[in-house]
C-alpha angles and dihedrals in degrees: 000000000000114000093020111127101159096058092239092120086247127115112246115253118202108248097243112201110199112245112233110248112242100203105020103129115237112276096175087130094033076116100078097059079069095045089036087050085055094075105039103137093030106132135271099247108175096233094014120147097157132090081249091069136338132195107207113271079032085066100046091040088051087044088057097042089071100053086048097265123128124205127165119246116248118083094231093054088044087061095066086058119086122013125281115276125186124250088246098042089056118146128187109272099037116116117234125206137215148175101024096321086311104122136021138177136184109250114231105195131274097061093298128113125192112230139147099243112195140324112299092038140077141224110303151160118248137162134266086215098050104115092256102051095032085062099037092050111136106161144293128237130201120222123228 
């Protein structure tokens, strides 16, 4: 056939070897923002850390279970984890902390973040801009 220089009936296809990125950021936990999506309903459960209810480092120490990470409960302790990233260097997958180390969340791009607020919700999306968390806004922290 036309194109077919080997004699197996098959047309040739150029061997492409896939050029290493120079700036991607590392997305090695991009994975979590899916696992994390998952769950999104589930309800607010004050110590959860199970699919049948999640308080909200519960929720982000049980995401990155799955992927092999292992972080401690409790939002202040998950502060001292990663490394600090900027509001507006954010990237899927960073955990982002409000109101005194008392609540924290994992941001899922466009200015969102996924958390389980407070008893009587459930796992949501909200927005780091909303007049709360905006206010109540204390750092965020990759891990790696």
């Amino acid at each position: 056939t036309a194109g077919d220089t080997t004699g197996d009936g098959l047309p040739d296809v150029p061997d492409l070897q896939p050029s290493a990125p120079s700036s991607v950021p590392d997305t090695r936990y991009g994975g979590v923002v899916g696992i994390a999506m998952q769950y999104l309903g589930v309800p607010y459960v004050w110590g959860g850390m199970s699919p049948s209810g999640f308080d909200c480092s519960g929720l982000v120490a049980y995401v990155y279970a799955q992927v092999g990470v292992s972080l401690p409960h409790y939002a202040a302790s998950q502060y001292n984890y990663g490394t600090p990233v900027s509001r507006d260097q954010l990237q899927p997958g960073d955990l982002v902390f409000f109101d005194g180390l008392g609540h924290n969340g994992m941001y899922v791009g466009g200015g969102d973040f996924i958390h389980a607020p407070h008893s009587g919700d459930v796992v949501k999306i909200s927005s780091l801009y909303q007049d709360w968390y905006a206010s109540k806004w204390v750092g965020a922290r990759r891990i790696t």
